[in-house]
N, C-alpha and C positions, 0 to 999 in steps of 0.2 A: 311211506308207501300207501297207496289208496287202495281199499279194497271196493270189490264190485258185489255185491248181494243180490241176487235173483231168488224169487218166489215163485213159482207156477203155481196156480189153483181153476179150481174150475166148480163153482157151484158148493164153496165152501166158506161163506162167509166169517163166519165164529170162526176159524181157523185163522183165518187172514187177517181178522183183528188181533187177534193173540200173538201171530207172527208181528205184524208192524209194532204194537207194543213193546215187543222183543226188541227186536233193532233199535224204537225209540230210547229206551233204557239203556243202551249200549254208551260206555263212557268214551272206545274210541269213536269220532264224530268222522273220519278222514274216507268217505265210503260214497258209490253211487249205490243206489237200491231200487234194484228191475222190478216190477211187478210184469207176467207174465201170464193173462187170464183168458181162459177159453171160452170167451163171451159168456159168461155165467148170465144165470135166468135170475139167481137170488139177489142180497145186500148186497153184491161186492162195489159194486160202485159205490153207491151210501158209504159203507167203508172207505174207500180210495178215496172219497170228496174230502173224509174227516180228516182225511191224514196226507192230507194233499204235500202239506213243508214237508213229509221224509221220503216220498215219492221220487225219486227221478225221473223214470220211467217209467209208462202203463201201457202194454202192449194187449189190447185186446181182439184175439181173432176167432174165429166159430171151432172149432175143433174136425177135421174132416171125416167123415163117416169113414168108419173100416169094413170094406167090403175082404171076401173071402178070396181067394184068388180060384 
């Protein structure tokens, strides 16, 4: 069975490398692994480049302002 692995972050670099880490180390290999980032301002790309082989997926979109109703 293939497992699916998503991440969402947003402007949390260090976080993001410690998570791919995570996964990287993972002995089952059988997985896609979403990245999911709200155009972050910080490293996270520099991250995502470094670990581009456990990447499947990088979805990056702006985050949309939350207006009050």
């Amino acid at each position: 069975m293939r497992l699916s692995i998503i991440t969402i972050c947003y402007n949390n670099s260090e976080g993001l490398e410690r998570t791919i880490r995570s996964i990287e180390s993972q002995t089952c290999k059988d997985f896609e692994y979403i990245v999911v980032d709200g155009a972050s301002q910080d490293q996270s790309v520099e991250v995502r480049h470094a670990h581009e082989s456990c990447i499947s997926k990088w979805i990056s979109d702006p985050i949309p302002a939350y207006t009050m109703p």
